[in-house]
N, C-alpha and C positions, 0 to 999 in steps of 0.2 A: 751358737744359734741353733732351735731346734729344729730339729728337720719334718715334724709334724707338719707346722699351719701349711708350706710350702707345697705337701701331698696334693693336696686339694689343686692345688693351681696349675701340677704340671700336664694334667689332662687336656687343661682348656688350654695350652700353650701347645699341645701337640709332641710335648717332650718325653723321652724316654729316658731313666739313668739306669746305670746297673745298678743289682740289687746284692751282695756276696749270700752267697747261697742257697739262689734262688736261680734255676740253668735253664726252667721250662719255659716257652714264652707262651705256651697257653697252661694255667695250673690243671694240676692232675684233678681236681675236685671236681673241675668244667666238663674236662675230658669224658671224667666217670657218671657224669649227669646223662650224657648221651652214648654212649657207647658201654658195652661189655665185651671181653674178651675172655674167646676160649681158643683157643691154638690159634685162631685168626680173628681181625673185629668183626663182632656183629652187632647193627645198628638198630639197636630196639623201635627206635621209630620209623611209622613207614609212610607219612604222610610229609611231615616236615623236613627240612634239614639236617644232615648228623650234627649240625651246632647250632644250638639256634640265637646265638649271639652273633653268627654271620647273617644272619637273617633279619627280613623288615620286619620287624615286629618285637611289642615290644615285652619280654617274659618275666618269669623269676624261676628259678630252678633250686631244688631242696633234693639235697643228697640225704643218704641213708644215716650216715653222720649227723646230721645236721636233723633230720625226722627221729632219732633215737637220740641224741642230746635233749630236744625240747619235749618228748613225750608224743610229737603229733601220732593216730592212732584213727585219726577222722578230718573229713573235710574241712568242718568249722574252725579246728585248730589251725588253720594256715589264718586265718582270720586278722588283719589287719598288718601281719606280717608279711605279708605282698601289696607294695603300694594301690589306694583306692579299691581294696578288696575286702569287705565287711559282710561276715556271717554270726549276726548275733545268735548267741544260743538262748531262745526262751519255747515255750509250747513244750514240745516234745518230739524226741527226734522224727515224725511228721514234719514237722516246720522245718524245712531246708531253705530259709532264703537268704540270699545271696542278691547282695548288692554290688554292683561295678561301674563304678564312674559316671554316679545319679542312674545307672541303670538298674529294673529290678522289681522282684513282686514276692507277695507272700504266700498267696496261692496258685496254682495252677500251673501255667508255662515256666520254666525258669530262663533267667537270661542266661545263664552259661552252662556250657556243656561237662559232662564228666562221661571219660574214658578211663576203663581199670584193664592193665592190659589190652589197649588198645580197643576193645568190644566199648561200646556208646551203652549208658545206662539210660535207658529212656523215661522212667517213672522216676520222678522229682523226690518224691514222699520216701525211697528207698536211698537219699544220698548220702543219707549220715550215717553213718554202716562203720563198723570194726573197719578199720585197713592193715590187715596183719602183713608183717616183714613188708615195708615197703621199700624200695628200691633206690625210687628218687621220688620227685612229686616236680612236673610242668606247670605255670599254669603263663597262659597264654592270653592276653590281654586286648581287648579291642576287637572287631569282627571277626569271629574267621566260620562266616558263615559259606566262605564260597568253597572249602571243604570239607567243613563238618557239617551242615546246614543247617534243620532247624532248630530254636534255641539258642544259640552260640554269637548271638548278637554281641555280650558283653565278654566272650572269648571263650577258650576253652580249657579246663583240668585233667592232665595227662598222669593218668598214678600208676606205675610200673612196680607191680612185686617180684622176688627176689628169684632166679633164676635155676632147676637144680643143674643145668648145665655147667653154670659156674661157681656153683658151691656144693658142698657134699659135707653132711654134719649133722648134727643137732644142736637145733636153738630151744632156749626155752627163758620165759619171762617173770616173775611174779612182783607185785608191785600194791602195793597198799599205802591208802591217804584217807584224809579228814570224810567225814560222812560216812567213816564204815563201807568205803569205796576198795576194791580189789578188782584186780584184774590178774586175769594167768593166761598164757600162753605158749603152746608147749608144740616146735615144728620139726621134722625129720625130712632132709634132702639126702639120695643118696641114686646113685646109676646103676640099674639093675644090668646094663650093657652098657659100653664104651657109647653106644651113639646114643644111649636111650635117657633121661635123666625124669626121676619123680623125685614130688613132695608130698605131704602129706600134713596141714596145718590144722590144730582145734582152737578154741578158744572160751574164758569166761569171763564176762563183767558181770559185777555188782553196787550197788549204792542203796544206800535210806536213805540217800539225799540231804538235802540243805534247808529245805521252806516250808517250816509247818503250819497245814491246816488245823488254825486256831479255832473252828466249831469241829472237828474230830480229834482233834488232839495226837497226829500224826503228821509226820512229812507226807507231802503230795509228790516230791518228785524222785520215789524211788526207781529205779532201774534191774531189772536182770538182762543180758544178752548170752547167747552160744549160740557158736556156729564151727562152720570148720570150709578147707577147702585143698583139692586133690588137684593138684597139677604132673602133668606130663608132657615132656616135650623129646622131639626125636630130630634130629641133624645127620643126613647122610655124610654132610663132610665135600657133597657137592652143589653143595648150593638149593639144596631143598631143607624146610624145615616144616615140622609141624607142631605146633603148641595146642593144647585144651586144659582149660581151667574148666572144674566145677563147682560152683561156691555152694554155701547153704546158710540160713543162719534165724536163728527166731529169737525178739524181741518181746519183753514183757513191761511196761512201763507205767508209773503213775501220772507224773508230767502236769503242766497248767498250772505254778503258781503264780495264778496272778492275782495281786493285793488290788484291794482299792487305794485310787487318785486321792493321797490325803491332800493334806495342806499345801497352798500354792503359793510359790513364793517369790517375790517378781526380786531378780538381781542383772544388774547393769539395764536395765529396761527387757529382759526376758521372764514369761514365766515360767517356771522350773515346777513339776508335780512332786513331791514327794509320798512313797509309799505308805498307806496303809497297813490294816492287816490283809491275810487270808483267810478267809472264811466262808463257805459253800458247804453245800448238807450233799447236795447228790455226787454220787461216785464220776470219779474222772480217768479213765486210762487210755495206754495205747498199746496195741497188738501190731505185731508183725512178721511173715514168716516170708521168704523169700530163698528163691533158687534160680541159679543162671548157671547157663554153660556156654563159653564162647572157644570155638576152633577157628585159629586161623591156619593158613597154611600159605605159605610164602618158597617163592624161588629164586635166587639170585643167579642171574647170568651176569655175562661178561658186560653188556650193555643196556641191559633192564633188569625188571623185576618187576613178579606179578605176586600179586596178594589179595589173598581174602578173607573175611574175615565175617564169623558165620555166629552169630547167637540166638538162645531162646532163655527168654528170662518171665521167671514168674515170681507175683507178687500179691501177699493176700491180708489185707489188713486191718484192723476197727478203731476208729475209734471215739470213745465214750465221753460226754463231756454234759456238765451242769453248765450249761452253754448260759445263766443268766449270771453264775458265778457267786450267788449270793445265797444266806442259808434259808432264804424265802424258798417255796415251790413251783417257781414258773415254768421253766419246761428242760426238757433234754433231746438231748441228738445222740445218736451211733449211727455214725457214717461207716458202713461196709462196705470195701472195693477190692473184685478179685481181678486179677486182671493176665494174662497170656499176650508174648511179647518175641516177634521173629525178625534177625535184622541180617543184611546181606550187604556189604561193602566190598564192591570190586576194584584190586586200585592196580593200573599197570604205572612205572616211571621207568624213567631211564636213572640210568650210573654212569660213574667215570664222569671226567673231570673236563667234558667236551663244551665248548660256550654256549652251546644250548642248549637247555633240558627240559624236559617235557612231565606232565603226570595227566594221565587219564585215569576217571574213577566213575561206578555204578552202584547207586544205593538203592535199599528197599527196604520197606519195614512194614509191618503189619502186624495193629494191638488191637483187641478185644480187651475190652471193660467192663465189669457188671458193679454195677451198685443200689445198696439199699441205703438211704438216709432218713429215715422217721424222727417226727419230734413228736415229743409226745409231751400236751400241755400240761399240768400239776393245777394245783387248785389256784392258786395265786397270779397262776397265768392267766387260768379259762377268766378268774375275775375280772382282773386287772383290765389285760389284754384284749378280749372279748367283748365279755360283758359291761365292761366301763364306755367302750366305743357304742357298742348297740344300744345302750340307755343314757344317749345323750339329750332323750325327750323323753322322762320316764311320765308326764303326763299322759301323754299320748300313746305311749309306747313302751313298755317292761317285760326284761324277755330274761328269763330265769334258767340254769343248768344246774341238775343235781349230779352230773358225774364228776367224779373224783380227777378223772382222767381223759384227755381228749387227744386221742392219735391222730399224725397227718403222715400219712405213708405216702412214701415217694419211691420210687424203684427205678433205675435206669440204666441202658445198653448202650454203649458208648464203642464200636466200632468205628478203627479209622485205620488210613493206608497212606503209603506215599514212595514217589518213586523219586528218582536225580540222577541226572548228567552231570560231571562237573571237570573242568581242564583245567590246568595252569599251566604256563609255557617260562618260559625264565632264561634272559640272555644277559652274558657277559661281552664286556666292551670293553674291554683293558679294566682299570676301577670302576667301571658304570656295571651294576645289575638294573637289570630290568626283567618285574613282576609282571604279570595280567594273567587272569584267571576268570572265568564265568561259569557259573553252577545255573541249572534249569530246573528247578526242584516242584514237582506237585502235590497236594495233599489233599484226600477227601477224608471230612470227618462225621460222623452222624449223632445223634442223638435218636434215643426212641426212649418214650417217659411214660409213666403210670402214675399219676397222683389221687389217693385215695383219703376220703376223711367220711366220718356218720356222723351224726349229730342229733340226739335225742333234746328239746328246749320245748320253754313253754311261752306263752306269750299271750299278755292283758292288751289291749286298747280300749284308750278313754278309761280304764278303773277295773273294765268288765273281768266276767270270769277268766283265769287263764285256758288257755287252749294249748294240748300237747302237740305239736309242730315235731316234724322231722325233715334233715337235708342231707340226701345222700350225693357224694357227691365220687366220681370216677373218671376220670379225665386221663387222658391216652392220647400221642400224639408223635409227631416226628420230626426233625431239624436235619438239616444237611448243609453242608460247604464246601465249598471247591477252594483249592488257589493255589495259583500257577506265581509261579517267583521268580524274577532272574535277576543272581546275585554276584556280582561284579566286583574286581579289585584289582588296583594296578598297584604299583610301589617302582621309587627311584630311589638305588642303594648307592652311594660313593664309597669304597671301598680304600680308606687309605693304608692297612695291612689287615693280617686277618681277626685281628682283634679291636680294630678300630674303625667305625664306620658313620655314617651319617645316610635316615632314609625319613623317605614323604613316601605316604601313602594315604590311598583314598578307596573304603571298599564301601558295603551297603548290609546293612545286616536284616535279618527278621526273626520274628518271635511269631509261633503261631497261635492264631485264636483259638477260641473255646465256647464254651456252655456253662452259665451260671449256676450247678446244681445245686449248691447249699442257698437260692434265694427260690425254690419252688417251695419250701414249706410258707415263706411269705404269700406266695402268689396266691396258693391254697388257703393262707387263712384270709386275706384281703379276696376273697370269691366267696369263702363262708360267712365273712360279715357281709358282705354286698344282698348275699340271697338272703342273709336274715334281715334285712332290712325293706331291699323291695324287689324280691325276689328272683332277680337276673344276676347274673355274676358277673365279673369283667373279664376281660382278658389283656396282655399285659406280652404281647412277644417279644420286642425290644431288649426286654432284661432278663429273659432266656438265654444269648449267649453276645459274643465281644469280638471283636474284631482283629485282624492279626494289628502288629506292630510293627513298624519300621523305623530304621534309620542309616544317616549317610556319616561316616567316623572317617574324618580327616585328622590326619597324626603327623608330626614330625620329630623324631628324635634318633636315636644315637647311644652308640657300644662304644666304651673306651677301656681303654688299660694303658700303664705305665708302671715306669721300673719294672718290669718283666713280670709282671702279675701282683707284683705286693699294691696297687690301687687298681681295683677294677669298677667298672661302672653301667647305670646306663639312664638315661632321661627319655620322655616321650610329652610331649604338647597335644592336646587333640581339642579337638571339639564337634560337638556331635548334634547332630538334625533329628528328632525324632518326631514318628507321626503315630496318632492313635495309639502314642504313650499307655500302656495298659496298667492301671491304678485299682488297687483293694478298696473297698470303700464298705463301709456302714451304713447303710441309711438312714434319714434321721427316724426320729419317732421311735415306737414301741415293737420294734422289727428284731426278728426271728435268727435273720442271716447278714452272710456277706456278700458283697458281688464284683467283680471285677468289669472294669469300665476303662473306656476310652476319652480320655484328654486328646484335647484339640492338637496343641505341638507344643513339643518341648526342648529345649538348648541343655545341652550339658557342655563345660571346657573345665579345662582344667592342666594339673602335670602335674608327672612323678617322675622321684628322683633315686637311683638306689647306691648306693655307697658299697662295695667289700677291702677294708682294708686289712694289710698286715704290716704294719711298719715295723714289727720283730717276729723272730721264726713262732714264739711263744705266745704272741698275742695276735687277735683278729677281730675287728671290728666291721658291724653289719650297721646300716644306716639305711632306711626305710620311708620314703613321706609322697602321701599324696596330696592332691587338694583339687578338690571337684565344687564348682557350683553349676546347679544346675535348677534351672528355673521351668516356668509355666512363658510357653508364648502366647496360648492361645486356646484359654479353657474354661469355660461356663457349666455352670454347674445348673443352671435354672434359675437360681437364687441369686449366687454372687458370681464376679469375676475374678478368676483368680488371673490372670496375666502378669506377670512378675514376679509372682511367688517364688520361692524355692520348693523344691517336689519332695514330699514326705521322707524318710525314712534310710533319706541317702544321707552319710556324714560330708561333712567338709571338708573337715581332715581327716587322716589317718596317717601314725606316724608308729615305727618302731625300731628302736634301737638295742644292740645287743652287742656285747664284750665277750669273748671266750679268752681266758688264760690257761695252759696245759705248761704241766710238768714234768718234767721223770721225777718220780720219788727215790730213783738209788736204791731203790728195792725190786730187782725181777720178778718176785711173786704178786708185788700189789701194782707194778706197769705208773701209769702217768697218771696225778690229780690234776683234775678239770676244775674250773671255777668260771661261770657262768650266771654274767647278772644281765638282766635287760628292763625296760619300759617298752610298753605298748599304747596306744590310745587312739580314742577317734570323738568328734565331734566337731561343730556343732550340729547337731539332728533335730530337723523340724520334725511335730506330729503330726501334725494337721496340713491340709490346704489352705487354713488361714493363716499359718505360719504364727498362731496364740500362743501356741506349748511347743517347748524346745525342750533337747536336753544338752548342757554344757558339756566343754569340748574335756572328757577323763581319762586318768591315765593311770596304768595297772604297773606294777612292778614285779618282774620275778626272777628268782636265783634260783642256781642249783650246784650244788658240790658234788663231785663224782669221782673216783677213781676206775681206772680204765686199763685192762688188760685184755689180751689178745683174746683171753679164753670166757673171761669175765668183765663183769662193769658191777658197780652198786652207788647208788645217786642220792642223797637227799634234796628232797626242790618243796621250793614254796610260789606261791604264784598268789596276785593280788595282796601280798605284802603289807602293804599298809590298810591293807581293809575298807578301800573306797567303798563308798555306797555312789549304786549309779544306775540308769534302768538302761534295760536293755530293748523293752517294746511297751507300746500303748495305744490302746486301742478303746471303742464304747459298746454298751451293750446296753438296751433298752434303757437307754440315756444315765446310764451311770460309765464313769471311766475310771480304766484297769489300768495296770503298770505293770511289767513284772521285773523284781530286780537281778543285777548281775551274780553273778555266783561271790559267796563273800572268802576273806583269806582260808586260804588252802595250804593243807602239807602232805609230803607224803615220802616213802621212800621206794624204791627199785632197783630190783637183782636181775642181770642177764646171765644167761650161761650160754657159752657158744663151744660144743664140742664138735673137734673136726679131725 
């Protein structure tokens, strides 16, 4: 009989067997997720627990293994590989969004937080970033805003790079695939002193990409990146340490292929879009240069430890877009944002294995923004746009433009601050933990605007002669917010050994508001028709900026293991209260921009399940699935109701599955062959608030073959395999609708070298 189907079931029976050849009862893999050792353990995390499968919460952890088998190199690439966790890749790496269990947006706030070495990246727009040598990758699922606080409603990403403390070498990478895509990377760790350790990492991407613009007869989505980044750390060996990262890194990109909404095609009673071409006349890129440096410095005593953790990150970026996407002239945008960025995390805890332990922490941050966003109309716009609206009574009324071009300059100072208290206390009761934790978080944000437009036009009434008219038009003004938070979390953990546990928790999360800046060129042009018609303009504050977000994530799930680590696991149930839900929206009609807006209330529930088996020393199986539905309770648009819908852009599913098989080859110079296949996939994903356009639930396949030695590796991988066609986003623009499709079959090969 086989001893498979039976795996599965001894979790939920509570049973244990031995495994031969397997002695550890927690795997070394788990171990190394959380800890490094140099002469003694030191616990990279300073917030969480050194395991955080003994903890309420529910995670996914990816070792350096497991990040250098699959390629991951960036955030996106965790993407559906951690249940209910979906980062479509479409735009350009600007567009960081990230959905978590119906949570999620595409511009502005994000729901979850990312930590790179522990330092908080506060600018959304910078998340898709090289991750050279990473370490392990956390990611942390469900509130955890009452320690990280804002943004981290849908949880948080821990990405930990490689230490020179505890390695000393040279690494270096090169790796070429389909689109004339390359990547190099080329690292040196080494201790200029026993207590001292540096690095020193560079790096290059390239692509001509995948999707050509069919009116230039080019791909849109090429890419170049470099950067590099200088670490140092220092260990007296008594319990002080100091770490400073300095990153750098600049971005060139073409990015936006998106086709038009062809043909629609109703199957099982859904409509399905399928793509179009590409084709757009004005230029589309993206720029990006960024620098951060974060110093923490940490002390371990016998019974606490204090830490802090100190950064300044800078961010400066454009980008350019045929914003109607079509090879007509309607208009363009270059959104310019420089931005200066200082963050302060004080966190004392206790140590030692005492039944109660404590953590006190003090945050601060404080960003400055500058932005320039102008559209500037083309001929087809001023027409269309404009002058189609203003001679809706050309008896009476004909009002003529001879300029080629009509600018709406926008400019805008976006200063904000924010301070936080936050505690957590934590008791043991025999098996009983017991969480509660409350964070007091405030934030002031401002806004101060400059919207400028001229307008030379001429203008008949009743037939008469025309008369040359001029509106000049300067508008200046200022916005501010406060909000005071207090964010709560309790959790009940039973503890039946240290690998097996069962917890309920209840915390509160928030996302903070904002300012609508990409819908002021609207507001601008909807005030220049208004004055050219009867000659008052409107005013419109409402849709100037949005409100924060909230909500209440009730969870209950569970860490298992059996047969001594060869089935480990973990489940988590939740379901989540949100309020002033924060949603991207289009307006309808002949509109410029986008805006981010508040729904009434919205329910997300759902569960995830994650599988790691080994039923042989030689094979390992990963099993991956979420399932989120998450609806509309209570949301009017003006027009219609949505109440019941499902909420845009979040999948249903998300599932992924993965096999590794390793060998020895009997050859000491070429070490072990890898063989690695998997499927991934998500769906179903509504577009819309009327839940019209969906896209069905697809699933990508990829493999890789590698040999593996201590000093070397070299991998051939394919991904998207069978060459699904599938869209990854959709969206409208001056009433026409866009798709953009998923990346199509890929190949590629890769060399590591690791001298040491």
């Amino acid at each position: 009989m086989s001893i498979r189907p039976i795996l599965f079931l001894l979790p939920l029976l509570g049973l244990s067997v031995p495994k031969p050849g397997i002695t550890a009862e927690i795997p070394d893999a788990e171990r190394a997720d959380t800890t490094i050792t140099v002469d003694r353990v030191q616990v990279t995390a300073i917030k969480q627990g050194p395991v955080l499968r003994s903890t309420a919460v529910a995670s996914t952890i990816l070792g350096s293994r497991a990040v250098a088998r699959r390629g991951i190199t960036a955030l996106k690439e965790i993407s559906l590989a951690v249940p209910n966790f979906h980062a479509p890749d479409y735009g350009s790496r600007m567009t960081s969004s990230i959905y978590v269990r119906g949570l999620g947006a595409r511009i502005d706030q994000p729901v979850i937080g990312l930590n790179v070495d522990n330092v908080p990246m506060l600018n959304k727009n910078a998340f898709d970033t090289e991750l050279a040598d990473i370490e392990r990758i956390e990611v942390l699922r469900g509130p955890q805003s009452t320690l990280y606080g804002r943004n981290t409603m849908g949880g948080v990403v821990n990405v930990y790079t490689l230490s020179p403390l505890t390695y000393e070498g040279v690494r270096a990478l090169a790796e070429y695939g389909s689109g004339n895509t390359l990547r190099l990377k080329a690292s040196t760790y080494y201790r200029p002193l026993p207590d001292v350790g540096c690095s020193v990492t560079g790096f290059y991407t390239r692509s001509d990409g995948f999707f050509e613009n069919e009116y230039t007869n080019r791909n849109c989505d090429w890419e170049w990146q470099a950067g590099g980044r200088w670490k140092i750390q220092w260990d007296n060996r008594r319990g002080l340490r100091l770490d400073n990262t300095l990153s750098l890194a600049r971005l060139e990109q073409g990015g936006y292929p998106y086709a038009y909404a062809g043909e629609a095609i109703v199957e099982g009673g859904e409509t399905i879009l399928r793509p179009g071409q590409i084709a757009y006349n004005d230029p589309c890129s993206y720029l990006r240069t960024t620098i951060s440096d974060g110093l923490t410095v940490r002390y371990d005593a016998v019974r606490y430890s204090v830490s802090s953790i100190t950064s300044y990150q800078y961010t400066d970026d454009a980008m350019t877009l045929d914003q109607d996407f079509t090879p007509l002239s309607y208009f363009t945008l270059r959104q310019a944002i420089r931005e200066h960025a200082v963050t302060e995390d004080l966190v004392f805890r206790s140590r030692g294995t005492e039944r109660y332990g404590w953590l006190f922490g003090a945050f601060g941050f404080y960003r400055h923004q500058r932005m320039e966003a102008p559209v500037h109309f083309k001929r087809t716009g001023i027409e269309r746009l404009i002058l189609d609206n203003a001679n809706r009574m050309p008896d009476l009324l004909y009002y003529t433009i001879d300029a080629e071009e009509l600018p709406l300059s926008s400019q805008f100072r976006m200063p904000a601050w924010g301070a936080a208290l936050y505690h957590e206390s934590r008791l043991r009761l025999g098996r009983w933990h017991l969480t509660a934790g409350l964070r007091a978080d405030y934030e002031r944000t401002q806004l101060r605007y400059r919207s400028r437009t001229d307008l030379d036009y001429t203008l008949s009434i009743n037939g008469g002669t025309p008369t040359p008219r001029n509106i000049s038009i300067d508008d200046t003004g200022h916005l501010a917010h406060s909000y005071l938070e207090l964010l709560p979390k309790v959790s009940v953990m039973y503890a039946f050994d240290p690998t097996r546990n069962l917890y309920l928790s209840v915390s509160r999360g928030y996302k903070a508001g904002g300012f609508n800046t990409q819908m002021f060129s609207d507001l601008l042009q909807e005030k220049l028709q208004a004055m050219m018609i009867s000659g008052v303009g409107n005013e419109d504050p409402d849709r100037m900026s949005y409100r924060p977000e909230y909500s209440w994530n009730y969870e209950f799930g569970g860490h298992f293991s059996c047969l001594e680590g060869a089935v480990r696991g973990d489940f988590a149930l939740f379901w989540i209260e949100v309020r002033d839900q924060q949603l991207t929206v289009f307006p309808e009609g002949q509109t410029t921009g986008r805006m981010m807006a508040n729904a009434g209330r919205t329910r997300s529930r759902g569960a995830e399940l994650s599988l790691q088996l080994s039923p042989w020393r030689d094979l390992d199986l990963n099993f991956n699935y979420g399932y989120t539905d998450a609806r509309f309770l209570r949301y009017r648009s003006g027009r219609e109701d949505y109440a019941g819908k499902r909420v845009p852009y979040a999948p249903e599913h998300t599932f992924a599955a993965t096999a590794t098989w390793s060998r020895p080859t009997g050859v000491e110079w070429l070490g072990d062959v890898v063989l690695e296949a998997g499927v991934q996939g998500a769906g179903t994903i509504v577009w819309n608030e009327e839940n019209s356009l969906t896209e069905p639930f697809y699933a990508l396949m990829n493999a890789t073959v590698r040999l593996e030695h201590r000093r070397w590796s070299l991998g051939l991988w394919g991904r998207n395999l069978t060459g699904t066609t599938y869209n990854v986003f959709y969206f409208k623009s001056i009433g026409n609708e866009f798709v953009q499709c998923g990346r199509p079959r890929t190949f590629g090969i890769t060399l590591t070298l690791n001298i040491d």
